[in-house]
C-alpha positions as CSV (number, residue, x, y, z in Angstrom):
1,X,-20.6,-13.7,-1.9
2,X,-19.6,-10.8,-4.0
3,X,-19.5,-8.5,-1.0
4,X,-17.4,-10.7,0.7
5,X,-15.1,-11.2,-1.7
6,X,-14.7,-7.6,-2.2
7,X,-14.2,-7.0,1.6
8,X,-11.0,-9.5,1.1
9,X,-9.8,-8.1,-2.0
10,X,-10.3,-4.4,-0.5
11,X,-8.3,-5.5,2.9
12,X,-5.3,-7.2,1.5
13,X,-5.3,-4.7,-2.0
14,X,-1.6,-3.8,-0.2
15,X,-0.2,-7.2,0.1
16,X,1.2,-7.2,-3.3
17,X,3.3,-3.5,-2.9
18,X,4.1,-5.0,0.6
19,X,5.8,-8.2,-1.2
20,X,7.5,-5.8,-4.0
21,X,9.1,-3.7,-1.1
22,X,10.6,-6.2,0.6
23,X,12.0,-7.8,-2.6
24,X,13.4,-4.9,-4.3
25,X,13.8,-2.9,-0.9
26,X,12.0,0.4,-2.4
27,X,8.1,1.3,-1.5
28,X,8.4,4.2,-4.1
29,X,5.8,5.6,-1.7
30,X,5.0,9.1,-0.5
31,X,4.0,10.0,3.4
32,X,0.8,11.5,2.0
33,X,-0.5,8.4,1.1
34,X,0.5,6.3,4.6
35,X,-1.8,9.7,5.9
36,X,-4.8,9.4,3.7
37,X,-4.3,6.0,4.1
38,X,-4.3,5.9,7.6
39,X,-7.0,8.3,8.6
40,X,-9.3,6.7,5.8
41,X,-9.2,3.1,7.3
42,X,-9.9,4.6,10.6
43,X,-12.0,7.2,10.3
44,X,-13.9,4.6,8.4
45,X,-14.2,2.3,10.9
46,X,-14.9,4.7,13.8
47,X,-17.9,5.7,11.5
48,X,-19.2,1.8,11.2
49,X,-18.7,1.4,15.0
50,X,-20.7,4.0,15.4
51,X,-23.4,3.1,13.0
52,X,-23.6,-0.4,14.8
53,X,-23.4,1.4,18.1
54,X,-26.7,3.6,17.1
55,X,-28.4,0.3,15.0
56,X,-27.6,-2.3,16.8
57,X,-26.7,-4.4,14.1
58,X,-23.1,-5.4,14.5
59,X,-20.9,-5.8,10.7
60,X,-18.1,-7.8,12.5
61,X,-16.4,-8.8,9.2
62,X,-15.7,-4.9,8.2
63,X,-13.7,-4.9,11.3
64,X,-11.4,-7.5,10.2
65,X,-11.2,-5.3,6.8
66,X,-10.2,-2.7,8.3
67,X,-8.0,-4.0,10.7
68,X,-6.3,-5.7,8.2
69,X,-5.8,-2.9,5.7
70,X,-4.7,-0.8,8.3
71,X,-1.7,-3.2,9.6
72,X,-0.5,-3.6,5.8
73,X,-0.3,0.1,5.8
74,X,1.6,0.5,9.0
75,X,4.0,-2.5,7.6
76,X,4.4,-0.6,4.2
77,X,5.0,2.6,6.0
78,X,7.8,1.1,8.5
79,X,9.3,-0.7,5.2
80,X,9.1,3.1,3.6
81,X,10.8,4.3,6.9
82,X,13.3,1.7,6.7
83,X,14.4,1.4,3.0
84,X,13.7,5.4,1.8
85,X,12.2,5.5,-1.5
C-alpha cells in the first residue's frame, strides 16, 4: 500500500507547479532541470525494462510512474517555453 502510494505521489509530485504555471503564467524554472528531469525518468525506466527484460518479472505499474512524470515534465517544459520565466 505504501509503495503504491508513493509511486502516485512520486509520478504526479509536478502537477501542482504544472497548475501554478498556468495560473500565474510563470514556471520560474531553469532548462537544467527539464534535462535532469528528463534523462532521470528515462534513463530510469530504460534501466527497470531492462531489469524485467533480464528477470522476467514485469513491474508494470513503474511504467505508468514514469510515463506519467515524464509527460508532466514535457507539459511544464512547453509551459516554460511558452510563458519565459
Amino acid at each position: 500500500m505504501m509503495g503504491g502510494l508513493g509511486a502516485f505521489a512520486f509520478a504526479i509530485n509536478l502537477l501542482p507547479q504544472l497548475i501554478n504555471a498556468v495560473r500565474t503564467k510563470k514556471t520560474g524554472l531553469t532548462y537544467g532541470f527539464f534535462v535532469l528531469a528528463l534523462v532521470g525518468n528515462i534513463g530510469s525506466c530504460m534501466l527497470v525494462a531492462y531489469t524485467n527484460w533480464q528477470t522476467g518479472v514485469w513491474q508494470w505499474p513503474l511504467y505508468g510512474n514514469y510515463f506519467t512524470a515524464t509527460t508532466l515534465t514535457l507539459i511544464l517544459l512547453v509551459l516554460r517555453i511558452r510563458y519565459g520565466k
